[in-house]
N, C-alpha and C positions, 0 to 999 in steps of 0.2 A: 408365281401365280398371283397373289399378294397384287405385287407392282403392276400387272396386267390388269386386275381389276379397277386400280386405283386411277390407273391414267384412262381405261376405258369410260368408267364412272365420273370421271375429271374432280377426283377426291386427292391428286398426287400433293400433297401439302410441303413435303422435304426433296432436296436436289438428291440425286445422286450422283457422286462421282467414280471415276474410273480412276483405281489408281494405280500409277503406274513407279518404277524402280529407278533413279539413277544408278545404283550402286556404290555411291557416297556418300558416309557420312563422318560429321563432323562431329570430334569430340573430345569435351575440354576435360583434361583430366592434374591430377595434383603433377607437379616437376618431379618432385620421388617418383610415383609413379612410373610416369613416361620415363623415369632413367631405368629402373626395373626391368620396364618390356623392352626397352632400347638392349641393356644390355643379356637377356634372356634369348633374343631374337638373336644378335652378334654370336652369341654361343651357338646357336640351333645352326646358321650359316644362311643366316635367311632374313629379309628387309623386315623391319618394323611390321609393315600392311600386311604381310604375309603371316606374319607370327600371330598378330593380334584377330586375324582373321581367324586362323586357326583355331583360335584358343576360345575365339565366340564360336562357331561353331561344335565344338565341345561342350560347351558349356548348354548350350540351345539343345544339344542332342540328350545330354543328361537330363536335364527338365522336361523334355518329351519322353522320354522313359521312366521319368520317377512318376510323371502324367498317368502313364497306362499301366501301371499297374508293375513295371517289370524292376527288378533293384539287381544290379551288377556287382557282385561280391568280390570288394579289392581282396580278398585273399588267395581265393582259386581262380579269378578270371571268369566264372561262371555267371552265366542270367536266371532266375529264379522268376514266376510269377509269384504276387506276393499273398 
């Protein structure tokens, strides 16, 4: 509504962009490290990409839940609001 007013009134001051995913990225990380998830992944039976994907989206899911309010108890498996 905002942006409608703005470009109707010719007040639009900033671009907007559309933005869009390749689904790659790039990312420098310490050689420890990358031997780490090299050899974490090697265990799992699964590439690099796949392990490290996995383990961001774990990671992304927990912070959206710690977000709303909900805490997942490592002892019983249980979710609790807080």
């Amino acid at each position: 509504m905002v942006i409608s007013f703005c470009v109707k009134f010719n007040h639009l001051h900033k671009t907007f962009y559309v933005l869009s995913y390749s689904g790659r990225i790039l990312v420098r990380a310490p050689k420890s490290l990358h031997r780490i998830l090299a050899e974490k992944a090697r265990e799992e039976g699964v590439s690099l990409n796949q392990y490290i994907v996995y383990q961001l989206s774990r990671a992304v899911s927990k912070t959206s839940e710690t977000n709303r309010g909900i805490i997942t108890s490592p002892h019983c498996g249980t979710t609790q609001e807080r």
